[in-house]
N, C-alpha and C positions, 0 to 999 in steps of 0.2 A: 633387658634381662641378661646375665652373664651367661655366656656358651660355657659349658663343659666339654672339655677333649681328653681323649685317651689318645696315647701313644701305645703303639704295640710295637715290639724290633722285638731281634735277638740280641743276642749275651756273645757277642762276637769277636768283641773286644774292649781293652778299657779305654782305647779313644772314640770307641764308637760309642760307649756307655757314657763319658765323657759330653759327648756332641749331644745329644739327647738330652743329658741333664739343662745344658747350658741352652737347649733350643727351647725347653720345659719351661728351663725360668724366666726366659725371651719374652712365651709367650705369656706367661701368670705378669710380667710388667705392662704388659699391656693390657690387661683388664679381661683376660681369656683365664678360664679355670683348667688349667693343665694337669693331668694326672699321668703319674708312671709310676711301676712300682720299686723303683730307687727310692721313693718317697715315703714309703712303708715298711714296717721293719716283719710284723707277722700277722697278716690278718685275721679274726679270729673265725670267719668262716672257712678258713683257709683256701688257699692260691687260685685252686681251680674255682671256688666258687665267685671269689674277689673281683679273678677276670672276668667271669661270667656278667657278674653286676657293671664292671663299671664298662664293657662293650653294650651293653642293653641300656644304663641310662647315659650313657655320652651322649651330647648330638651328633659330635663329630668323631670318628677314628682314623689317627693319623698311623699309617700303617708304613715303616722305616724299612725301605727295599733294599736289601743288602743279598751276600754272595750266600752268608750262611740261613738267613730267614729263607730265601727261595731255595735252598736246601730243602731246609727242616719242611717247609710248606709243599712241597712236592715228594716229599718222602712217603710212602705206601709201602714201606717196609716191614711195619707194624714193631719195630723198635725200640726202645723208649726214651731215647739221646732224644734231647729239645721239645720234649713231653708239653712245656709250657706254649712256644709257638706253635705246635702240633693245633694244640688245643684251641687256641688263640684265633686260628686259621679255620679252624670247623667252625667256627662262633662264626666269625669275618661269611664265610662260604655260604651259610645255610641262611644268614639276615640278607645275603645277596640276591640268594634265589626267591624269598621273602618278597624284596623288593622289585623280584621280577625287571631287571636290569636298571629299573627308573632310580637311578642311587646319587646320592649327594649327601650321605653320611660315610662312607670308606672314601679315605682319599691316601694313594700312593705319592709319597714323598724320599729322595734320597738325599743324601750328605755331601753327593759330589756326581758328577752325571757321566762316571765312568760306572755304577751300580745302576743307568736306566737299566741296562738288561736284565737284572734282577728282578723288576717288577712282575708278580706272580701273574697269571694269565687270567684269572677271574680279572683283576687290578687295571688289565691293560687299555679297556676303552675309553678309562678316565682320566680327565686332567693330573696329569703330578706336577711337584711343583720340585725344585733343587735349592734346600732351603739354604745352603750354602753362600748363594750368590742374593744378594739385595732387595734386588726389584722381584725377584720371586718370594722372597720372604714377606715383604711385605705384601705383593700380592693376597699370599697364604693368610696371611693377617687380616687383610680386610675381607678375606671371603668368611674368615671365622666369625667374624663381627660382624657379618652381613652388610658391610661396606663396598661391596663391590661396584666398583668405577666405572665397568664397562658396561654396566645396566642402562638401556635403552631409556632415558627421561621420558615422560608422557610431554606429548607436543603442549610448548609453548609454556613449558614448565624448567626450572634451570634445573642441572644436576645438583640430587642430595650431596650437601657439604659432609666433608669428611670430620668424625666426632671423638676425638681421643677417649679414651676409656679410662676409668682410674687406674692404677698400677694396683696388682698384687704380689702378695709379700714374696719373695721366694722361699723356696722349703730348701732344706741341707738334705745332702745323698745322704744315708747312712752305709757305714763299711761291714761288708760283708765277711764273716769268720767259718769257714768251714772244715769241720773237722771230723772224722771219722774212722773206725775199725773195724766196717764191712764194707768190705768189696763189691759193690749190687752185681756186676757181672759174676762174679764167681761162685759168690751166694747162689743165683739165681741157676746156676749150672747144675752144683752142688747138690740140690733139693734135698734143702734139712727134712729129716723125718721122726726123727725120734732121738731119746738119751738114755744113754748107759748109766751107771753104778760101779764101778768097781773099788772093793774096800780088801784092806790087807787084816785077816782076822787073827792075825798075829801082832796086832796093834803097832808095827812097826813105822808105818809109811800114812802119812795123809789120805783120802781119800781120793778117787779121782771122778769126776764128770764128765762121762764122754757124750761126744755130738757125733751123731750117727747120721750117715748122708746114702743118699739112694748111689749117684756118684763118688768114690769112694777114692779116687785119682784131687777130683775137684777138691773133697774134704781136705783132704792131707795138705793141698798148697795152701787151701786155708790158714790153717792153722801154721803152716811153715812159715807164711807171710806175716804174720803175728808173733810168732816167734823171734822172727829177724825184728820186727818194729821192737816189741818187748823183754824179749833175752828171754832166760829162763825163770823170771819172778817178775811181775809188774807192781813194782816197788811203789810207781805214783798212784796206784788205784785207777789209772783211765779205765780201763776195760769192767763196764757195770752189767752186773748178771742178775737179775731177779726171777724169784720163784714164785708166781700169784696161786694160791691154792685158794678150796672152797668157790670152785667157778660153777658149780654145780650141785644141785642136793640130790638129782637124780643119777650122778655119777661122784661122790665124794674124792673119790682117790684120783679124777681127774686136776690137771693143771695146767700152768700156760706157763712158758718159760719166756724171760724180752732180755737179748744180750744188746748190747749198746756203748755208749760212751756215757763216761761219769762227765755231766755237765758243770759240776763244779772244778775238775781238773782244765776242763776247757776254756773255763772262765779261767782260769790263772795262766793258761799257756795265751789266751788273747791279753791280757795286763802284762804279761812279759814282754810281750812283742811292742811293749806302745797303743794297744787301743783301749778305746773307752768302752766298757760290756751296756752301761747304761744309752750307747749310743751306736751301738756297732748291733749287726743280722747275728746271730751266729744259728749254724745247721747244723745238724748231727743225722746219722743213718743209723738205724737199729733192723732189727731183724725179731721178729716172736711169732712161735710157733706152738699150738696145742698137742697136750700129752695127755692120751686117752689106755694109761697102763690097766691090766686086772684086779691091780688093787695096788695097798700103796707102802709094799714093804722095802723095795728101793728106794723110795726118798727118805720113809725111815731110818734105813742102814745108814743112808747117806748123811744127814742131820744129826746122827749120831755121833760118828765119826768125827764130821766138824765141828761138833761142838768139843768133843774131847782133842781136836788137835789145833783150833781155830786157822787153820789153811787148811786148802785143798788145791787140785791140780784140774785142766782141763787139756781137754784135746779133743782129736775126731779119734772116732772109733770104727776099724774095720772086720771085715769077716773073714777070717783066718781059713785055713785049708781044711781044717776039721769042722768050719760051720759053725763054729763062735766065732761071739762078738770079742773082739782083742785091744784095746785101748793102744793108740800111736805115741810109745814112750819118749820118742826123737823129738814131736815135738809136743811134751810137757809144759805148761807154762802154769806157774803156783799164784795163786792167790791170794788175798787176806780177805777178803770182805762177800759176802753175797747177801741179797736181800729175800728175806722168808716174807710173802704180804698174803694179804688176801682180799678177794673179791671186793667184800664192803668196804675195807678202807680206801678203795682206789677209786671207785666209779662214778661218785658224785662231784670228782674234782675234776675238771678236764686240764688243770694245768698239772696234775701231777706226773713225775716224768714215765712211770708206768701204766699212762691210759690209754693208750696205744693200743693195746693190747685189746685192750674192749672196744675201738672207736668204731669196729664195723657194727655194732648192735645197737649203736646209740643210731 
């Protein structure tokens, strides 16, 4: 029966992501079912649940001891840098203690055996192997296979011959494209809370959309930061802003606002570069946040105005010395596009790119 194996590392590096792939494919030639998630472009249970599955049905978990995994894996910072090994390590920890030390599903393995001392300290009572050098890879190899050599024969019996396995195919990495217009640290500082209105009732001037932050220091580089990427118009459309309304019948005039990246600019900023979108990762970061106003004569004002000037302006909004809200005209950045949606046409798609927005109720 063919072994299944999971490889778990960190994102350390691209020779180290490199070695991994190229040890992945080693092992799928020799008739081991290798898995990483180089090998994946977006799982649909998404990531955390992905790792969850395939550490549960692998037989085996090859666990890559490096300087930055025994990092992230010793980290109790509560942080959220290497979120994926974090997690990865709670999985690895708790089937540890499970197995009440009797383990021969985690096995510690490194690339070069200047990283033994990486090895995580749950990790350390077991065999690893340094698949770099030969006669440990192969070792590794026939332990996957349950070929091992050094198994005691029953007297008077020769030792089990060694049985090559078929080869399987190898899989291609896919290229990873990551692109984005929040900052999670600064966002996260920031704590969006709510949106402004402001309209010039002398029909002069576009309308503007301000973003109001508890942080009011944090908000401003926000949008400074954005403004240096975009100038003062974002002429390509990256910057995607939707307005989900009807989120509610027991609060109509509520809403959900999801600011982001226009995935269709990003697909043409990955084609510029030389890569293939049908064959490349690509990530985006958004941010949405619910708006529970008294009723709903700002978005009115607002949808007005845009429709009579088809732009409008964004920014953060702070509280001025007299206790209003005052729109940050430095930094201004104009628009063309926003999207007006609502509830039912979003929720029954999960690919649509404003379902984000709903995923914690599904």
């Amino acid at each position: 029966m063919t072994k299944k194996v999971f490889i778990s590392y960190a994102h350390e590096s691209e020779q180290l992501s490199d070695s991994v792939l190229e040890f992945s494919n080693y092992l799928r030639s020799q008739g081991i079912d290798a898995e990483i998630d180089q090998y994946e472009e977006a799982p649909v249970e998404g990531w955390p649940k992905w790792m969850m599955r395939q550490v549960q049905e692998a037989d085996y978990v090859l666990v890559v001891c490096s300087p930055l995994f025994y990092e992230r894996a010793n980290d109790f910072s509560g942080k959220s840098e290497g979120g994926g090994v974090k997690w990865e390590t709670n999985l690895i920890l708790q089937q540890l203690y499970n197995l009440n030390t009797q383990n021969d599903k985690f096995i510690p393995i490194v690339f070069n055996r200047s990283s033994l001392d990486s090895i995580p300290l749950p990790l350390q009572p077991y065999t690893h192997y340094c698949v770099s050098e030969e006669a440990q890879k192969v070792k590794l190899r026939n332990r996957l296979l349950g070929l091992n050599q050094s198994k005691r024969p029953a007297l008077g019996e020769a030792p089990t011959e060694t049985i090559e396995a078929p080869a399987l195919e190898a899989k291609e990495r896919k290229s990873m494209f990551i692109s984005s217009v929040v900052d999670i640290d600064l966002w996260n500082k920031a704590q969006w809370k709510a949106m402004s209105v402001v309209a010039d009732m002398d029909f002069r001037n576009p309308p503007i959309l301000g973003f109001v932050y508890d942080n009011n220091k944090a908000g401003a580089e926000i949008f400074r930061r954005l403004k240096k990427q975009f100038g003062a118009y974002d002429k390509s459309g990256e910057i995607r802003l939707s307005i989900v309304e009807q989120i509610s019948e027991a609060a109509p005039q509520d809403y959900k606002v999801h600011f982001g990246s226009n995935w269709k600019v990003v697909i043409n900023k990955m084609e510029q570069l030389g890569m293939v979108p049908d064959e490349s990762l690509m990530v985006t970061i958004s941010r949405h946040h619910e708006m529970n106003p008294s009723d709903d004569r700002s978005m009115s004002l607002f949808k007005y105005f845009y429709e009579r000037f088809g732009t409008f302006f964004i920014t953060n909004v702070e509280m001025d010395k007299s206790g209003q809200l005052a729109p940050n005209i430095e930094n201004l950045i104009r628009l063309d596009n926003i999207n007006f949606r609502t509830k039912k046409e979003i929720i029954d798609d999960k690919n649509d790119p404003d379902y984000v927005v709903f995923s914690s109720e599904s």
